[in-house]
N, C-alpha and C positions, 0 to 999 in steps of 0.2 A: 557118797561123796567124801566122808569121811577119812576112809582109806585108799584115796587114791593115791599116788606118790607125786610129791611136786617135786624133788632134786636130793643127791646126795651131801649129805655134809662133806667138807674138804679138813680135814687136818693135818699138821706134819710131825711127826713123831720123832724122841730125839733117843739114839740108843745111844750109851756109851760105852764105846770099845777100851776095855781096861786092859788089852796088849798095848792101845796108844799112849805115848809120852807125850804130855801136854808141848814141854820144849819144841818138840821137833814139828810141832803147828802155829808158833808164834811167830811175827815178823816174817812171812813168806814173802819178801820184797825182792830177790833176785833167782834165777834160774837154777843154782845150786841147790835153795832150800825147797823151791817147788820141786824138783826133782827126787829129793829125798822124801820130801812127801808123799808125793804118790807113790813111791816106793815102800813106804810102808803099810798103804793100804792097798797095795795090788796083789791080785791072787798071782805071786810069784812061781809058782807050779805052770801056770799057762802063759806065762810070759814070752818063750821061745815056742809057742803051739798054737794060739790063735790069736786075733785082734782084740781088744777089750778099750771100752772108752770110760774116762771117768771126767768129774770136774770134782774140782775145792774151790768153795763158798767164802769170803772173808770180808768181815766188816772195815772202817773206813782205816784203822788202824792198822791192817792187811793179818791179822788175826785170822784163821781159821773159823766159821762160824758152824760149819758143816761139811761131807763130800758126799758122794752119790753115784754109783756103778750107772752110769746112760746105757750101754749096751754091751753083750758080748757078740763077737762075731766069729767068721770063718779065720783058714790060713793065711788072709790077705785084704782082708776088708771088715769094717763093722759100718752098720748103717748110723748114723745118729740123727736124732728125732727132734729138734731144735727146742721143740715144748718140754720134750723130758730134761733137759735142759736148764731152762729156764725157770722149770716151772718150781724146785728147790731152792731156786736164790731167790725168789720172791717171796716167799713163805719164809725164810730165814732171812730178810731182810740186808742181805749182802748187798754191797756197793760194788765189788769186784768178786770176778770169777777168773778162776785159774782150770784148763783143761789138758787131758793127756790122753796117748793112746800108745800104743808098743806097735814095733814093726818085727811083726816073730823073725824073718831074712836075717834081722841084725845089720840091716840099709836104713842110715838115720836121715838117710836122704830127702825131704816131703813131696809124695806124690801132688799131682796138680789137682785131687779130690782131696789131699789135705789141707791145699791152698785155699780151696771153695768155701772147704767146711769153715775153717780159722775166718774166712773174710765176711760169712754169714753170721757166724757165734759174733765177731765186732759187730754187723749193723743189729742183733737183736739185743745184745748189750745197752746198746746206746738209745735205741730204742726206749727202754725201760730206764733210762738213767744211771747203767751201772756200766765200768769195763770191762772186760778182755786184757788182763794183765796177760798171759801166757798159754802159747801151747806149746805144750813139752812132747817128744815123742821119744819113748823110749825103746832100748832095747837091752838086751843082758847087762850088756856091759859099756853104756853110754849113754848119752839124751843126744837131744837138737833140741834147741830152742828158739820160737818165731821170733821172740822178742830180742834176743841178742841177736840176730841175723836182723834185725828191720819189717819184720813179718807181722806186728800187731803193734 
């Protein structure tokens, strides 16, 4: 009886990336500086090559408190998993969540699976007591943002 397993411990780990400028993580309150965000934590080599989803984590001050790669995907689609998600801003105790994904096309257009996704990320947000400040979708040489179009 001893040895039998009852559950795994859950921890979250914080690495810090010393290519990142603290600057460029503070006050993420409008679509420009989320955009340059994520921008500097995207693997930029696969930007015009496959889908890739991320979020950034921020406390009540809109500070950066974390971000987190959700998924890679193909040339036109990335699945995202609402728990992988979620489950970073809980454990870093974020009030608000910012999310992005690139359109390799370079069509900053939002598909109506982007539309689903963005409206699912608000009700799980809210859910838990936190927002959905933004979805950014980017591409080489551009975003689209939900929030300046009325989209979150």
């Amino acid at each position: 009886m001893k040895n039998q397993f009852i559950a795994n411990e859950l921890r979250l780990t914080y690495y810090k990336n010393e290519s990142l400028n603290v600057s460029d993580f503070k006050k993420l309150n409008c679509s420009d500086t989320l955009s340059n965000a994520f921008r500097k934590i995207w693997n930029n080599n696969e930007i015009e090559i496959r889908e890739s989803f991320y979020a950034i984590y921020l406390n009540t001050a809109l500070k950066a408190v974390g971000y987190f790669k959700i998924a890679d995907g193909g040339v036109d689609s990335v699945v995202v998993d609402l728990r992988l998600l979620i489950t970073p801003a809980l454990l870093s105790n974020a009030k608000f969540v910012a999310i992005a994904h690139n359109h390799p096309s370079g069509c900053l257009t939002p598909s109506q699976t982007d539309k689903i996704i963005t409206e699912q990320v608000v009700k799980a947000c809210g859910i838990m007591q936190m927002k959905l400040i933004d979805h950014i979708i980017l591409c080489a040489e551009g975003y689209y943002s939900f929030s300046d179009n009325g989209g979150v």
